[in-house]
N, C-alpha and C positions, 0 to 999 in steps of 0.2 A: 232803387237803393238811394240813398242820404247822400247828397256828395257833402262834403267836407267843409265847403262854402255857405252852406245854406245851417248846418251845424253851428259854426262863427255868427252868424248871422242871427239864429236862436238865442245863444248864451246873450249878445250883446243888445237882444231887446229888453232884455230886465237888469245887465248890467254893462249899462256903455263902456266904465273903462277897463272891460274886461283883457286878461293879457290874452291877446290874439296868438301870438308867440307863442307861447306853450302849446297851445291847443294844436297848431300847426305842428311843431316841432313832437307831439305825441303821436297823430295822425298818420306823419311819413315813417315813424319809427316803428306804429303798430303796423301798418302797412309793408316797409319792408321784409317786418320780419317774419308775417303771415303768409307773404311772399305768394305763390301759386295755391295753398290751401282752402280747399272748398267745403262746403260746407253738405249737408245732404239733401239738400235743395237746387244743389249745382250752382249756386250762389254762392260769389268771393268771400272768403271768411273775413276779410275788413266787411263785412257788410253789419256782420251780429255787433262787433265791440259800435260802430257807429251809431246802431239803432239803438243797442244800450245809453248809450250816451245821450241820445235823444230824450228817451224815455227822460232821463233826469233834469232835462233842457226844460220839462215841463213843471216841475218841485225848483224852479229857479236856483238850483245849487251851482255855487260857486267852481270856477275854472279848475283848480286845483283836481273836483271830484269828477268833473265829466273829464278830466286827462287819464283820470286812474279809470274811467269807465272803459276809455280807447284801447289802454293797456291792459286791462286785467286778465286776461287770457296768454299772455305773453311768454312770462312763465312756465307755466305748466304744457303750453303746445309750441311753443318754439326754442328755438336756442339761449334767449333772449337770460339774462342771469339776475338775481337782486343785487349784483357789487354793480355792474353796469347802468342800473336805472339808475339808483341812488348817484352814481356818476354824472346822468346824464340832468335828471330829475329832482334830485334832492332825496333827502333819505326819509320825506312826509310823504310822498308817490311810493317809493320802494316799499317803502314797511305796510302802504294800504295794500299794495298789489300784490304784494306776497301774504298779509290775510285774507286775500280772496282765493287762494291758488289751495285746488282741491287737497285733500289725502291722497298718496299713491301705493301702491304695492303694501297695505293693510296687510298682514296675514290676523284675520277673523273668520273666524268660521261662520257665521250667521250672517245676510244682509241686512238684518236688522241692526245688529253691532257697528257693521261700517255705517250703516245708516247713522247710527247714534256718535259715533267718532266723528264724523263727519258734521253733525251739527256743535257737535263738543270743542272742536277747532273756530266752526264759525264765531260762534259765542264766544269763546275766548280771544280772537279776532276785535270781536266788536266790543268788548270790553276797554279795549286800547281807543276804539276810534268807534263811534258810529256809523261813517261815510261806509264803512265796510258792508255794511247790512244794504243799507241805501242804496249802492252797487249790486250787491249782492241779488237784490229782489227785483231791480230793474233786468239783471240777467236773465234770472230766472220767468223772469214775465216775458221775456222775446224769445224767449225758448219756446216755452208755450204756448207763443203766438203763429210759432213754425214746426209745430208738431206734426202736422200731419206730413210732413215727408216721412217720419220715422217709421220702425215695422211694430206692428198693432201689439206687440207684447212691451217693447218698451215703452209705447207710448202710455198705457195703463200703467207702467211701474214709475213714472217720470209722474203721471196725474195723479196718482192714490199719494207720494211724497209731498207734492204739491200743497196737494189737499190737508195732508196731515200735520204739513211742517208751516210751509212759507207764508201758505195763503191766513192761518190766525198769524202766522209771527208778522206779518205786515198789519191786521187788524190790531194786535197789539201794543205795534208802535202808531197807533192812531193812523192809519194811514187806509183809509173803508176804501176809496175808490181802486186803491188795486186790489186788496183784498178781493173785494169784487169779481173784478177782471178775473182773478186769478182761480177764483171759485166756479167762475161761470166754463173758463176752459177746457179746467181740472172734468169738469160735471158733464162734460159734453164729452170728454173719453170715455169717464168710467163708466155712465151708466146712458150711452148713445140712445137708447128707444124712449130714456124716462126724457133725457132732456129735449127730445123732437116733439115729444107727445105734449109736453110740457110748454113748449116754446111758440108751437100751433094754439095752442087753446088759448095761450096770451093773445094770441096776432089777432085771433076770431074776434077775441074782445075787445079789442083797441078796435077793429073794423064797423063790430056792434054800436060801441061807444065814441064814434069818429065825432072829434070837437066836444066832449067833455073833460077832459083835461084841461081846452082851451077857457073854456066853459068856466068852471071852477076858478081857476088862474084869475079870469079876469075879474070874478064876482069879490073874491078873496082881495084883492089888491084894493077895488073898489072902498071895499067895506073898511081896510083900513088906511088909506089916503083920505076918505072920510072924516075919519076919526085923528086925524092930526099926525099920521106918520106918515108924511109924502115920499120920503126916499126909499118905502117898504118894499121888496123886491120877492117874488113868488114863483114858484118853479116845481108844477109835479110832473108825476110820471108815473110808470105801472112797473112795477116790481119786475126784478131781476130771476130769470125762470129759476135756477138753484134756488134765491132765497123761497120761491114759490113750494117748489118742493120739498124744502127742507122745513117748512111749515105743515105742507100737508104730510109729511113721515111724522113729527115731532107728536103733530095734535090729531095725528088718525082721523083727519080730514076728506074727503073727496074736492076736489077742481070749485065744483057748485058751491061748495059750504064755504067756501073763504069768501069773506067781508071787506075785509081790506086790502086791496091788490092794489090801489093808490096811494100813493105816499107826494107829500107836497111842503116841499122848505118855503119858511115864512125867513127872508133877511133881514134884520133892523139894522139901527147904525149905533146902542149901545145896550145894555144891561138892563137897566131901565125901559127901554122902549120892547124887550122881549113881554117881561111881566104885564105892559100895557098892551100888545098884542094878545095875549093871552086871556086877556080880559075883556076885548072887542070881540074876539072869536068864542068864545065862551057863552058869550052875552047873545051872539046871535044865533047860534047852533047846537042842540044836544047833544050832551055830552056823554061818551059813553064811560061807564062806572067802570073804576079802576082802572086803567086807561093813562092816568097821568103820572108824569116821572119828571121829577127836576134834579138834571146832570149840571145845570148851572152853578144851585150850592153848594152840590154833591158831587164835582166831577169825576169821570171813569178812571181808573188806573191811567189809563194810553190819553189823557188830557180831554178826550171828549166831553164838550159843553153844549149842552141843546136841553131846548124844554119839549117833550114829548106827550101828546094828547092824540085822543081820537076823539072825532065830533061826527055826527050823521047830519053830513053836511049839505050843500045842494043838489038834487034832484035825489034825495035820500040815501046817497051813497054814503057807504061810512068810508071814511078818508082820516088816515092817520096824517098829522103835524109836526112839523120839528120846528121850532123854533127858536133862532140862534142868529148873533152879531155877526158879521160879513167876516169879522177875523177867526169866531168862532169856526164857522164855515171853512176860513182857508186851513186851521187844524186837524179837521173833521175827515177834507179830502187827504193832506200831505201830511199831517202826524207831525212825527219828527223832525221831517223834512223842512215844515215850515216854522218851528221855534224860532227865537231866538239867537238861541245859543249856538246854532249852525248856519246864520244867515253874519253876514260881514255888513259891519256898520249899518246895522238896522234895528232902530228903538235900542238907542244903547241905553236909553235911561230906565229900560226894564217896562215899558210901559206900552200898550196897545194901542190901536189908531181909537179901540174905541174905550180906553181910558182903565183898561183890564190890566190889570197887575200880573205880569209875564215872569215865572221865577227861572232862575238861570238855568237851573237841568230840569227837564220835563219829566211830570211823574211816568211815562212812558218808560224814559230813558233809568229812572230809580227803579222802577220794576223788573228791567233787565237785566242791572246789578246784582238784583237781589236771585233773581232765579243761576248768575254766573255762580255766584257763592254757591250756590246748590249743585254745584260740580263736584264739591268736594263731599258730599252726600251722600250717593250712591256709591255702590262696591262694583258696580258693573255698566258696563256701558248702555243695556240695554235698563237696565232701572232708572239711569238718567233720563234716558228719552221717554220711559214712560211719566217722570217727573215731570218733565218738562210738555210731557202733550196735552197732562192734566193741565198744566197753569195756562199753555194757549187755549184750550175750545171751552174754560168755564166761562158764564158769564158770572156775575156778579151781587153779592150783597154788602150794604156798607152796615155796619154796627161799631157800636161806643162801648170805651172800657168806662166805669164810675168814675175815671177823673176828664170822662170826655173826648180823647185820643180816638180818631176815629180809624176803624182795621175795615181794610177791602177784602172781604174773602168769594170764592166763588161760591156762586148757586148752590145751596146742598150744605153747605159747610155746617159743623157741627162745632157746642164747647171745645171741646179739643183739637180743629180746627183754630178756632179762635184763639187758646192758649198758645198751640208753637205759635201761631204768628207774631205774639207778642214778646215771649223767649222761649228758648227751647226750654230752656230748664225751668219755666212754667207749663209747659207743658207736660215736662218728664214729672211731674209732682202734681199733677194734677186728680183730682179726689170727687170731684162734683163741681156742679154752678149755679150760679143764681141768673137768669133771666128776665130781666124789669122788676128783679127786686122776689122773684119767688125762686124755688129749687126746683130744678126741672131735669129728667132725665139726661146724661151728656152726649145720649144720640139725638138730641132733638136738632129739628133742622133750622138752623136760624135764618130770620127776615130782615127784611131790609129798619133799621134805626132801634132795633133788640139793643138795651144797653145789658153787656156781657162781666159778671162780676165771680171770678174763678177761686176757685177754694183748692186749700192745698195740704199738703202731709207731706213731710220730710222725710219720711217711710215709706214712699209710695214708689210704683216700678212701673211702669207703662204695660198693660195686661199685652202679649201679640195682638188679641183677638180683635182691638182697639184700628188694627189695621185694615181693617175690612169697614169700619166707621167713618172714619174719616178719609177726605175727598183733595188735600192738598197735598201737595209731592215733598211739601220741607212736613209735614206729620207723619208720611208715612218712613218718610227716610229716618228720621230721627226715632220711630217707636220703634223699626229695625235694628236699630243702631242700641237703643237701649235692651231692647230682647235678647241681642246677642254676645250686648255685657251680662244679662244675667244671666243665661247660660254657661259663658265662661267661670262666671265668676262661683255657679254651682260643681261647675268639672274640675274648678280649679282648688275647693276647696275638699272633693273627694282626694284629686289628687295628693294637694300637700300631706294629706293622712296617710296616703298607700306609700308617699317618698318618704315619710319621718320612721312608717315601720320598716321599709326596705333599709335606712342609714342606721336605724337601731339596731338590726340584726347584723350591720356587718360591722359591728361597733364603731359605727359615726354618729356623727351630730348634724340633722339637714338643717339649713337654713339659708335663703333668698340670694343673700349677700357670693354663699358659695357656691351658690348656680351661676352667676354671671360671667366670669370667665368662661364657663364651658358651652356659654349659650353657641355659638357658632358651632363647636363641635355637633351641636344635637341638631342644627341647621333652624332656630329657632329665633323668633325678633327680637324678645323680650322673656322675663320670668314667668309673668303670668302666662304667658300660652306656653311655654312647655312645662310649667304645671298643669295647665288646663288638659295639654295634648295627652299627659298620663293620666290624666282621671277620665278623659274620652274612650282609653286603649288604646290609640294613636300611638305610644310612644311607652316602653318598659321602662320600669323603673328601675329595673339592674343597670339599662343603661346610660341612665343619668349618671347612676352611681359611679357607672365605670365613666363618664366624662367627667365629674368632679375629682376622682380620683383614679388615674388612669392604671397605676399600680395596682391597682386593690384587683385582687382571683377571689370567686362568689359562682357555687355551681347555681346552676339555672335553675334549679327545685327542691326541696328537702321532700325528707320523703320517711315515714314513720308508720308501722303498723296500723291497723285498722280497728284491730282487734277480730277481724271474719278470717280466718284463713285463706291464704292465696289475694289477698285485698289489702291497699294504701292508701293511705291518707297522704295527698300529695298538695305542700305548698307551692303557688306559685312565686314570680318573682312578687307580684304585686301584692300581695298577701292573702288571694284567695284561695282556697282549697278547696278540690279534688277527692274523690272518691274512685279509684283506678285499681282493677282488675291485674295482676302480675305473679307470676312466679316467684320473683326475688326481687331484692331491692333496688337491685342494680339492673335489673331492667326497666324496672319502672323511672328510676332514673336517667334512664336514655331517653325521656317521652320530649316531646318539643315545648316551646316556649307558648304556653297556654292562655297566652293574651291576648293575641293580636290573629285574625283571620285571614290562613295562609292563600289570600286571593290575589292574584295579579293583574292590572288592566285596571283600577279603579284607584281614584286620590285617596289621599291617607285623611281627609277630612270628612270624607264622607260615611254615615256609618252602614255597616253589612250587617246583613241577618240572610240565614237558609230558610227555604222553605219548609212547614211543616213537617212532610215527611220525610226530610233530609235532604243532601246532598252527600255523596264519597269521593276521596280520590280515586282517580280513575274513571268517575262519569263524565261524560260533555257535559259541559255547564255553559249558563248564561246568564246575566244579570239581568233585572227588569228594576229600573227607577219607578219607586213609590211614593206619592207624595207624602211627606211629614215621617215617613218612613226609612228614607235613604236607599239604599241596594238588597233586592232579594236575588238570592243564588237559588237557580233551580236547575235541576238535570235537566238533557234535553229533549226528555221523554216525555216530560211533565206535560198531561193534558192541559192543565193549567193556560200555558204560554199560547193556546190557538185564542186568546182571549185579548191578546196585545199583538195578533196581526198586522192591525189596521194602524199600530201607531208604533212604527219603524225607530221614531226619535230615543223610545224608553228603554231598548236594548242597547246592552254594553258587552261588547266582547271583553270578555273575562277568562280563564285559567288560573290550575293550579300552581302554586307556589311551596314545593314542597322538596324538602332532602333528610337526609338521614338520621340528621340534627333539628332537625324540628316535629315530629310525628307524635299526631297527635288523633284520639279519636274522636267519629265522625258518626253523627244521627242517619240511620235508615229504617224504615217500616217494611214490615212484611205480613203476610195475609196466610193465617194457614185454617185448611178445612180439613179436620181429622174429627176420629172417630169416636165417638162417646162412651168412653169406656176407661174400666180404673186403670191407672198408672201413664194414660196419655200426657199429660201434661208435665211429668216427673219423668217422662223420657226426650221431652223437647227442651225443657230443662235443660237437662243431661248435657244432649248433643249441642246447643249451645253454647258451655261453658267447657266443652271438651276442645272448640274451634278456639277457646281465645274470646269469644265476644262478649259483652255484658248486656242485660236488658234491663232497660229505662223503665220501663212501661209494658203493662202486659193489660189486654181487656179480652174476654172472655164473652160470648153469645150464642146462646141454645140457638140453633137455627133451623133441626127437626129432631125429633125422636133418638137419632141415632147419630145424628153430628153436630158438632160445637165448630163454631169458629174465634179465631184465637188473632188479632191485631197484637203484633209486638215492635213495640219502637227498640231499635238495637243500637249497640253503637260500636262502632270496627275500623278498624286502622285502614281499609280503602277498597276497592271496591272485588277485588280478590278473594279475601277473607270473607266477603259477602256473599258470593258465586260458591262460596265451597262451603258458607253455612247453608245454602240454599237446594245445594245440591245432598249434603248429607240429612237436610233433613225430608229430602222426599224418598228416600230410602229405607224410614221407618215405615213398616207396616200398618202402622196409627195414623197413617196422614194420608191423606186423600189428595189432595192437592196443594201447594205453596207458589206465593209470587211476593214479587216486590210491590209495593202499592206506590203509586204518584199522585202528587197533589189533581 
């Protein structure tokens, strides 16, 4: 373990007049208050915040951030409080330490959720302060480094988060060398047999190839000390077994077919002497086609500047290049960590040792911005994190608007990719594009230096299906977001029709103005959605009526001959009609509120439908989530439902919702085999409408010489009435057999 001496000792080789003081005085305080707490290594939990702290001793970060490294566990595992630090510390320590101190007692139902809450904190965390993250990842990296005490399920659920969250979020803030690390870990949990298999096959080959690396190194350096760049510094090596594998899965590779397993940094000492490197190494090795990439002119999002080649260099290897300025280099390994703008009185003039124009927030840091705003994007927790997992693992293409603006988007991105980047509201209007000046479909996949010229209509809506196109998380959130104004804005505009005839019949006058008081009464945010929620069925429109006007009495139906004897023509509240089977008026009148599906267990947002061949009251029912479909009800008979076994998550316990005041009728099918003979059908008739019941639907099918089978869709106040149509009609002499049919 680190003692505490040797911690001081680190900080103050890159900054001597570091405050010692603090560092101490943080130390005894994380120490106290860790007090006897171990760790599951049997190692003193002061062990983890000092190794953290170490980690950051290596990113030269200032006093301040390796105090908050010692402390940041302080909070959330001991007694330790934020009015206290801030007390002891200042309220710059308190307010980092308390953006690093986990979520607690979440009620989410899904791990994915807390998972996504939990990065939604951090980020919003490091929005205020970067050091948060920088902390953050240093944690999580000596976490990782001490995994193997853990038991074998957590340690896969700690390495697949790893892998999905930290290890790009550290690539993204330029920061490769943990990135790395943290990949190589993460690889060595999840997928244990690829990374040994994997890790062997390297070792064989460094042992095959012993002193070519050395080899190279020296031939390389040679060739350009040579050529006039004496301080040129060379350094390769063999590939990191994840990045190995994660080539051979990407390119459906085998071990043997990879070319490149050497990778070797060329150092210069400015801008200049890269392009001249480049041209010495060029000059003397083939070069492989397409193969070159200049991050120099072009830099990455996360500040990465390197020129990258492959050349089949000596003794025929092919050997990929990077080469880049020694400050380049210190960005390449520390990212953010080594800017500027978090180092203390260093190139205050904005300017690099090697003469590079350093801007004060790193585009790193402006990317992370841009992704925090996209908090406000998503409707769910778990849409942000898939937001956000898109913008870490894409890599990259740069393209130009016609006035030259250059947009980073990731690999794959599409026109309309490219439009939200540039506003939403170019995107929401977006109509087609031009591509280097021709019209090109708007799924075409864009390349790196594509100049992007977007065409538009002031009419236009963002189609859904546009979501399955495009590949960034601000496109996808935003064509949801417009989908589901047009949707509204379709329900809302059935609705205000069904509420102007509900306020006409009961001689009022609807209008927007005199929905707004009542809006709380209906429990609703705004006008539009509870117009919307009555043109969905969510919400009747007698009772809007009766919250605009709470005096106003309005029976729930009118009700008016049919002209068929024993038959009504029944309005509902909303203004639909009805065709209902009754004695008198006033029974029919008693029927229930014919808009809304007396289902219980399911949000009022979501919409229901039964299954084909019905549901009654009085069946066991269950719901089964359908995609694009909302909620199907089916009895629990239905063979149907041995179909959704295997996927537990789609069922919704549901029940009916029914009383004396609401009754209404309900679709069932039945199956009858009777006997081919006159007057059969004018006796099932009969007994039909002698029960009460009505029928929907009748089909008819010769099935032999002597018998017909008769499919009848029925419809019946519940499942009572259905048992005793079932029953009287196997009592006819004409009928051979009857059942109820299930989907």
């Amino acid at each position: 373990m680190m003692r505490q001496y040797e911690l001081v000792e680190r900080v103050q080789k890159y900054k001597p007049d570091a405050n010692e003081a603090l560092l101490n005085k943080a130390y005894v305080y994380a120490m106290q208050k860790h007090g006897q707490q171990k760790r599951a290594s049997g190692d003193p939990y002061i062990s983890h915040p000092l190794e953290v702290a170490a980690i950051l001793t290596d990113m030269r970060l200032d006093e301040s951030t390796i105090a908050v490294a010692l402390l940041h566990d302080t909070i959330e595992d001991t007694t330790a409080t934020r009015a206290e630090i801030d007390e002891m510390f200042g309220e710059d320590i308190g307010r980092l330490v308390e953006g690093l101190t986990k979520i607690k007692k979440l009620d989410l139902v899904t791990k994915k959720a807390k998972q996504a809450e939990n990065l939604r904190k951090l980020l919003l965390a490091i929005s205020d302060d970067v050091r948060v993250l920088l902390v953050k990842l240093a944690d999580r990296l000596h976490n990782m480094r001490t995994l193997d005490h853990m038991s074998p399920e957590k340690r896969a659920r700690i390495s697949e988060e790893t892998m999905e969250i930290y290890a790009p979020l550290a690539g993204r803030m330029g920061m490769q060398d943990m990135r790395e690390e943290l990949e190589e870990l993460s690889f060595r949990h999840i997928n244990p047999e690829a990374h040994e298999t994997v890790t062997k096959r390297l070792e064989e080959l460094s042992r095959r190839n012993e002193g070519l690396v050395k080899k190279i190194e020296t031939e390389l350096r040679d060739l350009l000390v040579a050529n006039g760049l004496a301080n040129a510094m060379v350094k390769g090596r063999l590939k990191k077994p994840y990045s190995v594998f994660r080539k051979m899965q990407s390119k459906s590779l085998s071990f043997e077919q990879l070319s490149d397993i050497y990778g070797f940094r060329l150092l210069v000492d400015d801008i200049p002497s890269c392009y001249r490197a480049l041209g010495i190494v060029h000059t003397r090795w083939r070069v492989v086609p397409g193969r070159f990439k200049d991050y120099i002119s072009t830099p990455k999002q996360n500040d990465y500047r390197s020129l990258h080649t492959t050349i089949v260099g000596p003794s025929s290897q092919r050997i990929e290049l990077q080469i880049r300025t020694k400050r380049m280099h210190e960005i390449a390994e520390f990212g953010i960590a080594a800017h500027t703008l978090y180092k203390d009185g260093t190139n205050s003039n904005g300017n690099g040792a090697d003469g590079e124009l350093l801007s004060r927030e790193s585009n790193a840091y402006s990317w992370l911005r841009h992704t925090i705003e996209a908090l406000a994007e998503g409707d769910s927790p778990e849409e942000f994190l898939e937001h956000t997992k898109l913008e870490l693992f894409q890599d990259q293409v740069f393209c130009f608007t016609p006035k030259g603006k250059l947009i980073a988007l990731p690999r794959g991105a599409t026109p309309i990719d490219f439009a939200y980047a540039v506003h939403t509201n170019i995107g929401d209007t977006t109509v087609g594009a031009k591509i280097n000046g021709r019209i090109m479909p708007l799924v075409t996949r864009l390349n790196n230096g594509d100049e992007v010229e977007i065409i538009r209509s002031g009419v236009q809506v963002p189609p859904a299906a546009w979501e399955e196109i495009v590949v960034t998380g601000k496109a996808r959130a935003a064509i949801r977001r417009a989908t589901r104004l047009a949707i509204r804005k379709q329900y809302a505009g059935l609705g205000h029709r069904i509420l102007e005839r509900t306020f006409e019949r009961a001689g009022k006058v609807f209008s927007r103005d005199a929905l707004k008081p009542a809006l709380h009464r209906l429990g609703q945010k705004d006008v539009e959605d509870a117009i919307a929620a009555v043109g969905r069925g969510e919400m009747s429109s007698l009772d809007v009526l009766r919250a605009v006007y709470p005096d106003h009495q309005d029976e729930r139906v009118t009700v008016k001959p049919a002209g068929d004897e024993g038959w009504f023509n029944v309005r509902s509240a909303s203004g639909m009609i009805f065709k209902i089977p009754g004695k008198n008026k006033a029974e029919v009148s008693d029927g229930a509120d014919l808009d809304a599906p007396p289902i219980r267990g399911i949000s009022s947002n979501v919409e229901v439908h039964f299954a084909p061949t019905g549901a009654v009251p009085g069946d066991r029912i269950v719901g089964i989530m359908e995609k694009g479909k909302g909620i199907t009800i089916y009895p629990i008979q239905s063979p149907v439902l041995q179909r959704f076994d295997d996927e537990p998550e789609r069922w919704i316990d549901v029940r009916w919702d029914l009383d004396e005041a609401n009754k209404s009728r309900f679709a069932a099918r039945i199956l009858i085999n009777a006997l081919n003979e006159p007057g059969t059908l004018a006796k099932v008739a009969q007994t039909v409408a002698d029960v009460d019941v009505n029928i929907r639907v009748l089909n008819t099918v010769r099935v032999a010489a002597d018998f017909t089978e008769m499919a009848l869709d029925v419809e019946v106040w519940d499942l009572r009435q259905l048992n005793q149509l079932l029953v009287q009609l196997k009592e006819l002499d004409c009928i051979a057999t009857v059942k109820r049919l299930y989907d």
